[in-house]
C-alpha positions in Angstrom: 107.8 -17.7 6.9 109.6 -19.5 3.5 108.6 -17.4 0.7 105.5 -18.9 -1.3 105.0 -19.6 -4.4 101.5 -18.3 -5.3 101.2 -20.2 -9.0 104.0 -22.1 -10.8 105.3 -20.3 -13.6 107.0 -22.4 -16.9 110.4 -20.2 -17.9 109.9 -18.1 -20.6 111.9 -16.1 -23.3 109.7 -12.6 -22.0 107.9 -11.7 -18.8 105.4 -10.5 -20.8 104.3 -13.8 -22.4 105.1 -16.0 -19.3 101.1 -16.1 -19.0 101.1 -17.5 -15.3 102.7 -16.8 -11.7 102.9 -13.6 -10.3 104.3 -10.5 -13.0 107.9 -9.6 -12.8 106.4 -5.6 -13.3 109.9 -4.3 -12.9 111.1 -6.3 -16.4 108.1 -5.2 -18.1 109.2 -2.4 -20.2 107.2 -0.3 -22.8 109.4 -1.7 -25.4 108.7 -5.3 -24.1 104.4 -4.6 -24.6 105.1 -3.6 -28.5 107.1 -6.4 -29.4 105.6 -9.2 -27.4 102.1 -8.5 -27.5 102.0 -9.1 -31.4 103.9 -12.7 -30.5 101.0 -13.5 -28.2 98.1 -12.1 -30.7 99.4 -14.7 -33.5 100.3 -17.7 -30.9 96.6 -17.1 -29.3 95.1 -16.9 -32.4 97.0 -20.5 -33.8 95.8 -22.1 -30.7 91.9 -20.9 -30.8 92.0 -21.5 -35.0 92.9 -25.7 -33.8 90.5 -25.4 -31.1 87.7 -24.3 -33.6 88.9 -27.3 -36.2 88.3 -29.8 -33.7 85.2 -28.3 -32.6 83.7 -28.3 -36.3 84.5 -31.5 -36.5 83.2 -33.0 -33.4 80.0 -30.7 -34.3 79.4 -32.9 -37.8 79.3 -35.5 -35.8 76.3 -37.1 -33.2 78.6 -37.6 -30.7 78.3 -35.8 -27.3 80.2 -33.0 -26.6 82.2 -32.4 -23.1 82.6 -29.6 -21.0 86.8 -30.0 -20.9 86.5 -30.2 -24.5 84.7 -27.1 -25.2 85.0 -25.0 -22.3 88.7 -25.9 -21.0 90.4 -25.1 -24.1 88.9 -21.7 -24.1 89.2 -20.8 -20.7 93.2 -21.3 -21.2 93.3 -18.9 -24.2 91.3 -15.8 -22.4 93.3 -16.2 -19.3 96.6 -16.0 -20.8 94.9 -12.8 -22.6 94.0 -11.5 -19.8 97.2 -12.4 -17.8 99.2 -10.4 -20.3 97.3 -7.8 -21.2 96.4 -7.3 -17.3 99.7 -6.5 -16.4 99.9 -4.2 -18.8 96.5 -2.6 -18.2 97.6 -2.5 -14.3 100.6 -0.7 -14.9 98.7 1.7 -16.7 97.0 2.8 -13.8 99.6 3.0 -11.5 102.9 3.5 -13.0 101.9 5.1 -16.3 103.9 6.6 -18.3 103.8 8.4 -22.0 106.4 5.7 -23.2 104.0 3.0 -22.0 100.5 4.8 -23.0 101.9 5.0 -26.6 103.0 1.1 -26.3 99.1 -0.3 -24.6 97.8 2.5 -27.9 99.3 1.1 -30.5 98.6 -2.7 -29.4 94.9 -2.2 -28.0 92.7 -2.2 -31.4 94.7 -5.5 -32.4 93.4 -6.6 -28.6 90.3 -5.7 -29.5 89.8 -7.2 -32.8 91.4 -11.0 -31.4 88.6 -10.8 -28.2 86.1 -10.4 -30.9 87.3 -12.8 -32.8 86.9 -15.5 -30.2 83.3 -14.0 -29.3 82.4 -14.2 -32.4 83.4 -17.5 -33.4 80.6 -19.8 -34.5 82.2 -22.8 -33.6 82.7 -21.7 -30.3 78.9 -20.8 -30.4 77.5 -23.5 -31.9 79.5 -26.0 -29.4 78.4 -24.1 -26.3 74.7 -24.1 -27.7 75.6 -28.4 -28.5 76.3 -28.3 -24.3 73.2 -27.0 -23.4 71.0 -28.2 -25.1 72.5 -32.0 -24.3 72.2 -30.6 -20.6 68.5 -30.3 -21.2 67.7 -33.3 -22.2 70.3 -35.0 -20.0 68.8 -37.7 -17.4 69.4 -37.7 -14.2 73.1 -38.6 -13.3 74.1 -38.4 -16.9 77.5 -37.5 -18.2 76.1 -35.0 -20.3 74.2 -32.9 -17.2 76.1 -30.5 -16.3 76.1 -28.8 -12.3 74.6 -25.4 -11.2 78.3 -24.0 -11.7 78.5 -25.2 -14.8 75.3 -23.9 -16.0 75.5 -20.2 -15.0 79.2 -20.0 -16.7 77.7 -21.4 -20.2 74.7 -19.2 -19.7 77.1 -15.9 -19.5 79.2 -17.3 -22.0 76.3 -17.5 -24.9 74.7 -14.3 -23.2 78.1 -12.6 -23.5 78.8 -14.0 -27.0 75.3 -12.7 -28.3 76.3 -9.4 -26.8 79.7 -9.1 -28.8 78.3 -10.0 -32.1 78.1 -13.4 -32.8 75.2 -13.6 -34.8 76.1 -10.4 -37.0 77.5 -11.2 -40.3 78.9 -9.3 -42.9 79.0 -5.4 -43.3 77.3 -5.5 -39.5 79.9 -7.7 -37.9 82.7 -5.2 -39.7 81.1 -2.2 -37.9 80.6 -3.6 -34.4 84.1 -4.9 -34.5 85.5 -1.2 -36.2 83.3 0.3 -32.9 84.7 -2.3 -30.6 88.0 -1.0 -31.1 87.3 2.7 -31.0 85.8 2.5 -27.9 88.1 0.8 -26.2 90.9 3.4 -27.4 88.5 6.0 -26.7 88.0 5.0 -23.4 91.7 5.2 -22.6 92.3 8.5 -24.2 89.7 10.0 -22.0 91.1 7.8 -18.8 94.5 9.9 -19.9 93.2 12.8 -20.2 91.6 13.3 -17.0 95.3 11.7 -15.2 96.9 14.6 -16.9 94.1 17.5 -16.3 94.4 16.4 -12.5 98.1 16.7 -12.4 98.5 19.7 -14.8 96.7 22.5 -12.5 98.5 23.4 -9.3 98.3 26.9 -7.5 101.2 27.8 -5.4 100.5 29.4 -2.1 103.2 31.8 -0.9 101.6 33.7 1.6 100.6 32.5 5.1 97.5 34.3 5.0 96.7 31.9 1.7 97.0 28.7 4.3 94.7 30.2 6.5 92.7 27.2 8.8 94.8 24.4 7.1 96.1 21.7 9.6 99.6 21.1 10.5 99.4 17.8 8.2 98.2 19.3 5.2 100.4 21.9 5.2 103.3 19.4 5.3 101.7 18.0 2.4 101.6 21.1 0.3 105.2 21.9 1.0 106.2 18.4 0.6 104.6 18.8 -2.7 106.4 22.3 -3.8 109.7 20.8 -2.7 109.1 17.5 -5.2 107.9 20.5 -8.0 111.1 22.3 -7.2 109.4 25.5 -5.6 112.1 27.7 -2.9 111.0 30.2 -1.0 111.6 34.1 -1.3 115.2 33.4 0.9 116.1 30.1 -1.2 115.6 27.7 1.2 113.5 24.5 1.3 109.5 24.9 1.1 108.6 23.9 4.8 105.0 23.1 6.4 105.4 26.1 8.5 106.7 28.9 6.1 106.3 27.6 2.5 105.8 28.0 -0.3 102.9 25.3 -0.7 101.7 23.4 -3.7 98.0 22.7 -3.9 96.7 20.2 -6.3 94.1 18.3 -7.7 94.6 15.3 -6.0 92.6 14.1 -3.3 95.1 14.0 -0.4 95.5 18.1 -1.3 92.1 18.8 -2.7 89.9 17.9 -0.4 90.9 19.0 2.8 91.6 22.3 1.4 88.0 22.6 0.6 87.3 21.6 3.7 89.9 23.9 5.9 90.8 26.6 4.2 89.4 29.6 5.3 90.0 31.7 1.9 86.6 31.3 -0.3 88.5 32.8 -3.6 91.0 29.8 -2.9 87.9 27.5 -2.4 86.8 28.8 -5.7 89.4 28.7 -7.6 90.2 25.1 -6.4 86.9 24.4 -6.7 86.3 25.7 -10.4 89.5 23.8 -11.2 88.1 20.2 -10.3 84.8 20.3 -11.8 86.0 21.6 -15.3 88.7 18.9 -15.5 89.5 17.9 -18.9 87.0 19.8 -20.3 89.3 21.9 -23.0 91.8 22.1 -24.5 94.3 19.3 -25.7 92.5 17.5 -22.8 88.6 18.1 -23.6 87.0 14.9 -22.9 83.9 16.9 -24.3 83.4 15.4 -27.7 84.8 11.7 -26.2 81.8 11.6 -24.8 79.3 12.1 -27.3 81.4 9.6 -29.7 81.7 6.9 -26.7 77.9 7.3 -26.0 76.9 7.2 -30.0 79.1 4.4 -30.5 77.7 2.4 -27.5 73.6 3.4 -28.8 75.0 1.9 -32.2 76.4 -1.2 -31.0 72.9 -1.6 -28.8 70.9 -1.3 -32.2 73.0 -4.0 -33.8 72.9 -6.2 -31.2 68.8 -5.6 -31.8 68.3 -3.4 -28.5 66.7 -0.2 -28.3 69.5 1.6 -26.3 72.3 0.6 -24.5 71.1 0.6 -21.1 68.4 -1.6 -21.7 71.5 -3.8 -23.1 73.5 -3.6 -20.2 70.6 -4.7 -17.7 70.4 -7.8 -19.5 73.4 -9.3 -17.5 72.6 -7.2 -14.3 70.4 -8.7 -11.7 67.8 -5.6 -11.5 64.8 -6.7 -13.6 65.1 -3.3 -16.1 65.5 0.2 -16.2 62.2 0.7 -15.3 62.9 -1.3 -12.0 66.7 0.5 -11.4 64.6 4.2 -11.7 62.2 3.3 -9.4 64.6 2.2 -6.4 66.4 5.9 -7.5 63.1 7.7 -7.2 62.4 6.4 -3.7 65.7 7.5 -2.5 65.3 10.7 -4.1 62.2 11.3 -3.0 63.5 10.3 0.6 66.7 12.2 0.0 65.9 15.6 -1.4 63.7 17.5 1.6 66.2 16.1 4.3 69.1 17.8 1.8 67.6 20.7 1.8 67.1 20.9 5.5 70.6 19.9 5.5 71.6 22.9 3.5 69.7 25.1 5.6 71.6 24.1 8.4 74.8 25.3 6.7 73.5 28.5 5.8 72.6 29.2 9.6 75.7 27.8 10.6 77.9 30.5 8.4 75.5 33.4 9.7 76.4 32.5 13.1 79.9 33.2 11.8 79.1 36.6 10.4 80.1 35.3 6.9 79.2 36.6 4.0 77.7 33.3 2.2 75.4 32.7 4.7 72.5 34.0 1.8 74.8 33.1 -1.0 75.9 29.3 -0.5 78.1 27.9 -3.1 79.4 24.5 -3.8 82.7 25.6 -2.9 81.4 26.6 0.2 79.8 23.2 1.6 82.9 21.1 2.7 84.1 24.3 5.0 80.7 25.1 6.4 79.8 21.3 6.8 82.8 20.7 8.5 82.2 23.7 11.0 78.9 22.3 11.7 79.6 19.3 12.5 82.4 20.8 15.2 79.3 22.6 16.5 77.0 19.8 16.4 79.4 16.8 17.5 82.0 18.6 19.0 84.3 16.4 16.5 87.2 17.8 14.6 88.0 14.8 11.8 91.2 16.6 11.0 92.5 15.9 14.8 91.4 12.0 14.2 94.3 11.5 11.9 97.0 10.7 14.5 95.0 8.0 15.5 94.5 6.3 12.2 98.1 5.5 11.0 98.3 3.1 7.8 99.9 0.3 9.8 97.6 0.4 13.2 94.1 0.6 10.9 95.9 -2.7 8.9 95.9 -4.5 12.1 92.5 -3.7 13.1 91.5 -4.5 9.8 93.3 -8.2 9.6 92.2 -8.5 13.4 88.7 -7.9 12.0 89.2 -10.6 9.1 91.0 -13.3 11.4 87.9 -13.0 13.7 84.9 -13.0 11.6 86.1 -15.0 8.6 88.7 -17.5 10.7 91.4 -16.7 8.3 95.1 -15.0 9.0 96.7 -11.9 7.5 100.6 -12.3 7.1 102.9 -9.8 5.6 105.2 -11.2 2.7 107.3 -8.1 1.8 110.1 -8.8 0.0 109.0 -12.4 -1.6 106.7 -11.1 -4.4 107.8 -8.5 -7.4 106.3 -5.2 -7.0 105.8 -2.2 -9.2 106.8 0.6 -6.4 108.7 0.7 -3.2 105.6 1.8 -1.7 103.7 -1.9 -2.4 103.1 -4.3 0.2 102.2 -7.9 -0.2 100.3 -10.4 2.1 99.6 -13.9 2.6 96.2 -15.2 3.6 96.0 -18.4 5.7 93.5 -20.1 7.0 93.5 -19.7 10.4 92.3 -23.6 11.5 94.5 -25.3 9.5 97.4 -23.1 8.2 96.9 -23.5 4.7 97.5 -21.5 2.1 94.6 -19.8 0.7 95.5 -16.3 -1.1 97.6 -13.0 -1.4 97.4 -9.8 -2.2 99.3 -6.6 -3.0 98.8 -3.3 -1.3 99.5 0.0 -2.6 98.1 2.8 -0.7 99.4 5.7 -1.5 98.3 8.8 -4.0 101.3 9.1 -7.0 100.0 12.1 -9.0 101.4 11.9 -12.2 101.7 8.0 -12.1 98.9 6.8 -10.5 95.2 7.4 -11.6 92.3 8.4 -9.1 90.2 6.5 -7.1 90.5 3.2 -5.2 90.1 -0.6 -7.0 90.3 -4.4 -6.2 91.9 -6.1 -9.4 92.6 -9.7 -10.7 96.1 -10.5 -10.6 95.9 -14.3 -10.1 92.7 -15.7 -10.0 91.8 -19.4 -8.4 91.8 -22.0 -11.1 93.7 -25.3 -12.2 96.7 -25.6 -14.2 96.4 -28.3 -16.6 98.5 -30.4 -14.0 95.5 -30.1 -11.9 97.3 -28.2 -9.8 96.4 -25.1 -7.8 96.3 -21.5 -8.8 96.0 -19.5 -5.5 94.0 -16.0 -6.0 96.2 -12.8 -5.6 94.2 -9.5 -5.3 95.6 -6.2 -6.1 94.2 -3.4 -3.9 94.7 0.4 -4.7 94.1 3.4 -3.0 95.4 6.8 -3.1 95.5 8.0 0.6 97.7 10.9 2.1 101.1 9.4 2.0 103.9 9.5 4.8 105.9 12.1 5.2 109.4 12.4 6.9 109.2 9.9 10.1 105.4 10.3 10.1 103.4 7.3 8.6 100.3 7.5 6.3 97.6 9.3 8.8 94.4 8.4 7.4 91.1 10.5 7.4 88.1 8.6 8.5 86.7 8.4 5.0 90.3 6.7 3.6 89.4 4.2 6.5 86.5 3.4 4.7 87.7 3.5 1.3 90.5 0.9 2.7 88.1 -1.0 4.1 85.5 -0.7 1.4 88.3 -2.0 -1.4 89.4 -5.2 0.8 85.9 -6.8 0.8 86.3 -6.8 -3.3 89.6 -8.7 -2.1 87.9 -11.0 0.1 85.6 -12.3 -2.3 88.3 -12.9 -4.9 90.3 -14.2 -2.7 88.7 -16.5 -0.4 86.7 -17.9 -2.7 85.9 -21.7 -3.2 85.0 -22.1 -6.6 87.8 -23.9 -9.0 86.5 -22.8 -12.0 87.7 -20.0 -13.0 84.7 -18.5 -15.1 82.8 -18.2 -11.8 85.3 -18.3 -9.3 85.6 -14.8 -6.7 83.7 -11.9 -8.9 83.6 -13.3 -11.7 80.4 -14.2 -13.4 78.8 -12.1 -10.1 76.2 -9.8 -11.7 77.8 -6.1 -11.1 74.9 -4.7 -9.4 75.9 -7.3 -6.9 79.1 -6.9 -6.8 79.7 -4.4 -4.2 77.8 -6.4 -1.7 81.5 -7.3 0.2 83.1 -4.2 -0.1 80.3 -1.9 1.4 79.2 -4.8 3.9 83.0 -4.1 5.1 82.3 -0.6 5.7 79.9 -0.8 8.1 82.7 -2.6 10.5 84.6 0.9 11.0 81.3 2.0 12.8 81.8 -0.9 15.1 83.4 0.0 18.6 85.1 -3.3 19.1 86.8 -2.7 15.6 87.2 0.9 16.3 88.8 0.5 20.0 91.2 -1.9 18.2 92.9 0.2 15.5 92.2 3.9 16.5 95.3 4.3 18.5 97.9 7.8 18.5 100.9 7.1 15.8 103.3 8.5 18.7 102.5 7.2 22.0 99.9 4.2 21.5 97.0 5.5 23.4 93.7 4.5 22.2 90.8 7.0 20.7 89.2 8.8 23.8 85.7 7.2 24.3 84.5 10.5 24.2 86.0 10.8 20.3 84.3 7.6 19.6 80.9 8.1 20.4 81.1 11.7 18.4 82.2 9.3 15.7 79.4 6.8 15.9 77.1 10.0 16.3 77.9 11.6 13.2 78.1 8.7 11.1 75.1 9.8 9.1 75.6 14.0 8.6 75.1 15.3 5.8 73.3 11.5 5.1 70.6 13.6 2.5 73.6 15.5 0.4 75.2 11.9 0.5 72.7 10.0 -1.0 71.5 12.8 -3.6 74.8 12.9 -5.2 75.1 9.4 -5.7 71.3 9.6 -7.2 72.6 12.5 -9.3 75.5 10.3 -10.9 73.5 7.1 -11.4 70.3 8.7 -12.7 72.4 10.9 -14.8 74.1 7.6 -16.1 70.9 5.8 -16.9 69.9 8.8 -18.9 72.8 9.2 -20.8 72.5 5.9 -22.0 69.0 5.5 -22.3 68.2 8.8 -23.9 70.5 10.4 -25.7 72.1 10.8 -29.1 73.2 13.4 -31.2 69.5 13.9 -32.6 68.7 14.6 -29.1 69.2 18.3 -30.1 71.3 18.9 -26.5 74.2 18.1 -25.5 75.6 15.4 -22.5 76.0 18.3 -20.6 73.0 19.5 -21.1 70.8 16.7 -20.3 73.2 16.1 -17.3 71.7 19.5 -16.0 68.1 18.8 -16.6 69.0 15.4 -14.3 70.2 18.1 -11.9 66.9 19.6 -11.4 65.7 17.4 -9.0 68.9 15.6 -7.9 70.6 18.4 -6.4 70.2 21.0 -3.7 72.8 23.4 -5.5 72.7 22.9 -9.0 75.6 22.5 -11.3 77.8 26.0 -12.2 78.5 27.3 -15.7 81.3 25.8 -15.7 80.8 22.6 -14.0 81.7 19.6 -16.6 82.1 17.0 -14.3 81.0 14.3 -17.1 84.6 14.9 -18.4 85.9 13.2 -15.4 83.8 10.5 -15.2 86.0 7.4 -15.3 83.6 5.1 -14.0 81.1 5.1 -17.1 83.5 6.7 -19.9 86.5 4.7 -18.4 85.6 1.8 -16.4 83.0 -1.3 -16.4 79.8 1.1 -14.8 78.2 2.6 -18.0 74.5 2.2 -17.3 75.4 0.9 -14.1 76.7 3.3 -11.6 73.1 2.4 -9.4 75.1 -0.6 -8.2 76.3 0.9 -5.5 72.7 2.0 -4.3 71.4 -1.2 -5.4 74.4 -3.6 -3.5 73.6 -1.1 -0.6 70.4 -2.5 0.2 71.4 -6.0 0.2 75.4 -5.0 2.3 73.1 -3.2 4.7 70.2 -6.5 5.6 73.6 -8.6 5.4 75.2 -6.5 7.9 71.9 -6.4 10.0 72.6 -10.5 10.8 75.3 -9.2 12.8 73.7 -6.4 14.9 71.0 -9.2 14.7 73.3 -11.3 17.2 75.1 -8.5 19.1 78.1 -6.6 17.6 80.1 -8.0 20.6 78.5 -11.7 21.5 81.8 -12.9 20.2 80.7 -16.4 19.5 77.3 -15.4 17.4 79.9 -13.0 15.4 82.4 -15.7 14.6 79.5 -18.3 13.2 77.7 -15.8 11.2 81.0 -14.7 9.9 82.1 -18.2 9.0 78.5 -18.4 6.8 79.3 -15.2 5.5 82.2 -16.4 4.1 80.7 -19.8 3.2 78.1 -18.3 0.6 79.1 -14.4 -0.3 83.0 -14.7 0.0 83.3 -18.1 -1.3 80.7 -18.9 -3.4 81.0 -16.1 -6.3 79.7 -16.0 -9.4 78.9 -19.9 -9.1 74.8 -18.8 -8.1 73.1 -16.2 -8.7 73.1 -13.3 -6.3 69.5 -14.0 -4.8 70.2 -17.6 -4.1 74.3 -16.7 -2.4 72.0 -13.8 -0.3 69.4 -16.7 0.7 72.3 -19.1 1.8 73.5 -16.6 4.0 70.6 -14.5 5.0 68.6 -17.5 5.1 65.7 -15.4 3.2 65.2 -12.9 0.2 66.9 -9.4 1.3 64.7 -6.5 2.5 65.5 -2.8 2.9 64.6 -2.5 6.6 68.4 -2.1 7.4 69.2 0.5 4.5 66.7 2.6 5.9 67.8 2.4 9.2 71.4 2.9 8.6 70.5 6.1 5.7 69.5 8.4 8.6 67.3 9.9 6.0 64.3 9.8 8.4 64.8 13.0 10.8 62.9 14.2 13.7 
């Protein structure tokens, strides 16, 4: 097809300051974000100081305010912040740099200090509180009454104001704005750090009695990775799969299946020790980051006239408290703990059948390998011989196919008509399918880049749907990242069953940006969706790779095309739920663990992070924490993302993905006609309608009731026999 243009884009001196239309990344140089980003601070700043005259003086007056006049204005100015400072932000995460992390440093506290200047500005205050308050006493069909849309975005934006310091004046407003600013470079020094702790361990394996049990692919992997680090073996030659040397890293294309395969415990260990003490000394020591991100954050809750800054933070969730969040964790705990001990049990007996020695001495580094071997027992299912039939580009198809049938939209690949960042990026077109129009794109980039590219898997904003001031419109492009095993040679990317998921799990985040409905931009796709909602799409997704139909579809051998075995498949579907009580334990540990932190402590606490992180353990784990365990170093989702005092999301979202997946099995996974019309409503309300009603009345639309945890129950497998 013609290539498309997602959002028109006026010419510009720099890329940087174009503000609209899709990034040219490859122009966007370190050099480029500390010059330009000062030239968009003071031309921001010109354009919010008129907005604010004109809003005093319209305030003096009795006449009404409108919504374009207050709201328009100021949703320009915050999305050509955030388009700029986006990219650069994006590039940080996967093509970073030291050149660029000094660049984003040295221009983030100024950032900082203009956001707060907008949230805090009275006019802007005062105006929005003008709009509601006409809205209230609005008749019925007056100008002045604003719609449902309308009044959620105004609501967050005087909720969101109040939280940033609007009403502090003086030496107060000084200090939150000084701890803005910290916090946010805080934040990115311990998002750095942890990059470079992952990437700065490696342990090179030299002896083919050190690669003992690994498979054929990792292997490749390892010597894939000594060749990139420049590694020869003993002779000279080239490190090979089958005769070295190998690299093992950090990473979670090396780490992980080494725990799980490798038949050397010290190596387990080692690797093992390695991870969990990440950026915990040293030059790296994310340590006392911590305890200043976590004082910093209690201060700014005080301020702001809040005991603590979780009770803060559940203000804009849609749990009703801390109180409410703890109790939902306690019943999972509860339900989670006995059947993780049985589960651990299990493992123990499993290694004395093997005549090892941990079979009375069970270690963390020990689980992965033993679980694994159990589940070979128990299933008959090797997940390491799976990976043939999961290449990248067959699991994309089943995935589109998926999309294109339950949402009635089409999945087209655009390479080469959008700028990307890496070689390795894909880009996609979504249609819909009825009527051929264009709805959205996306990016794609799949594969791990240690060094460049930081942990973990994410949706992102590139373009979101809006209105240029033409009335024109702004089609939503989605960035989706993940850091699977990446080709090597002729072979493609051959996914583990868990990257299936996490591919999966990251394009319903893209669905709801990009197929919603919703023109304004405040609410449109996840914005304005409270965040323990948010992950209501991308775990519904997940169930789908559990659904034969979906499975027959993309599970098919790299090499010679034929499907998954039928046999394979129902060992698949079987052991979906294994290991379902260390699973949910884990993710009680970290959210508990989160809530505390921010609930509880501070430095006259008389213990450390660490230490209360341990007394968490007591009852969340099976194995408790080693000595040298500091996994809150590496915690990027509360120290260096948008989850502090809200990592339960994904618990809480689980419970309402699980009753909306439950409409399907409801109908039959397979009555083909039921699926298509409960998709369509699915997209109707969740995908499309956003952050335009709150998350009970979206679930309502769809479900066509309140949501219940009947189906979370069911699908936990936490109930055994």
């Amino acid at each position: 097809m013609p290539p498309v243009t997602v959002a028109s884009a006026p010419a510009a001196a720099s890329p940087l300051l174009r503000g609209s239309g899709l990034p040219d990344f490859e122009a966007i140089t370190p050099e480029m974000v500390s010059r330009d980003i000062p030239l968009l601070l003071e031309q921001l700043d010109r354009r919010l100081a008129d907005h604010e005259v004109r809003l005093k003086g319209a305030l003096e007056s009795d006449a009404a305010l409108g919504w374009d006049e207050v709201m328009e204005p100021l949703e320009r100015i915050g999305e050509h912040l955030r388009w700029s400072w986006g990219v650069v932000g994006h590039l940080m995460g996967v093509r970073n740099s030291p050149e660029l992390r000094e660049a984003h440093r040295s221009q983030q506290a100024d950032v900082v200090q203009f956001s707060n200047r907008m949230a805090q500005s009275r006019a802007l205050y005062d105006a929005i509180c003008r709009l509601d308050s006409q809205d209230r006493s609005a008749s019925e069909g007056s100008p002045q009454q604003l719609d449902a849309t309308q009044r959620r975005i105004l609501a967050a934006e005087r909720r969101d104001m109040e939280q940033r310091g609007v009403g502090l004046d003086g030496a107060e407003r000084e200090a939150f704005n000084s701890a803005s600013q910290e916090l946010a470079a805080l934040s990115t020094r311990f998002s750095n750090n942890v990059l470079d702790a992952t990437d700065g361990w490696s342990l090179t394996l030299r002896r083919r009695e050190e690669v003992d049990g690994l498979p054929d692919s990792l292997l490749a992997l390892l010597a894939d990775a000594a060749q990139r680090a420049g590694e020869r073996a003993e002779d000279g030659s080239d490190p090979s799969a089958e005769h070295g040397p190998w690299r093992l890293g950090l990473d979670m294309p090396r780490y992980v299946p080494f725990l799980t395969y490798s038949r050397r415990r010290d190596l387990r260990e080692a690797a093992y020790r390695a991870y969990v003490s990440r950026a915990s000394s040293g030059e790296q020591d994310n340590s006392p980051l911590i305890e200043q991100i976590l004082s910093l954050r209690g201060q700014q809750a005080r301020r702001l006239g809040t005991a603590n800054w979780a009770d803060l933070s559940l203000t804009s969730k849609m749990a009703g408290g801390v109180n409410e969040v703890e109790g939902l964790l306690e019943d999972l705990r509860r339900a989670a703990h006995p059947v993780a001990l049985e589960e651990l049990d299990d493992l123990r007996a499993c290694a004395g059948r093997h005549g090892a020695d941990e079979a009375g001495d069970l270690q963390p580094w020990d689980v992965a390998f033993w679980a694994e071997a159990l589940r070979r027992e128990r299933f008959d299912l090797d997940r390491e011989a799976l990976r043939p039939w999961f290449p990248l580009p067959r699991v994309l198809d089943g995935l589109f196919a998926l999309s294109e049938r339950l949402f009635s939209i089409r999945l087209v690949a655009a390479d080469g008509q959008a700028p990307v960042w890496h070689p390795d990026v894909r880009f996609f077109h979504v249609l819909d399918r009825a009527s051929g129009e264009r709805l959205a794109a996306f990016y794609l980039d799949p594969y791990s880049r240690p060094g460049q590219k930081r942990g973990g898997a994410w949706m992102d904003d590139c373009l979101g749907r809006s209105l240029t001031p033409a009335g024109e419109p702004v089609l939503p492009v989605a960035y989706l990242i993940c850091n699977q095993t990446p080709p090597l040679g002729d072979t493609p990317s051959l996914m583990t069953f868990e990257e299936v998921e996490t591919l999966f799990h990251e394009f319903g985040h893209g669905l709801q940006h990009m197929l919603t409905t919703v023109e304004r931009p405040q609410a449109a796709g996840i914005n304005n969706v409270e965040w323990d909602a948010v992950e209501l799409p991308s775990q519904f997704m997940e169930n789908w790779c559990y659904d034969r139909p979906t499975l027959s579809g993309m599970a098919r051998h790299w090499q010679t095309g034929a499907p998954l075995a039928e046999a394979d498949m129902d060992k698949l579907l079987a052991a979906r739920t294994f290991m379902a009580g260390n699973a949910t334990l884990r993710q009680v540990h970290f959210a508990l663990t989160d809530l505390r932190l921010h609930r509880q402590w501070s430095p006259d606490l008389g213990i450390s992070p660490d230490e209360l992180r341990r007394r968490v353990a007591e009852t969340t784990t099976v194995l408790g924490p080693i000595p040298e365990d500091r996994f809150l170093c590496s915690f990027g989702h509360i120290f260096a993302g948008g989850y502090s005092a809200g990592y339960y999301a994904y618990k809480w979202a689980e419970v309402l993905s699980a009753d909306a997946f439950a409409a399907f099995e409801e109908v039959g996974l397979e009555n083909e006609e039921e699926l298509q019309q409960i998709g369509r409503r699915f997209r109707d309300t969740v995908l499309s309608l956003g952050g335009s009603r709150s998350p009970s009345e979206v679930f309502c639309r769809f479900r066509g009731r309140e949501p219940r945890a009947d189906a979370l129950i069911r699908h936990s497998g936490l109930v055994r026999s």
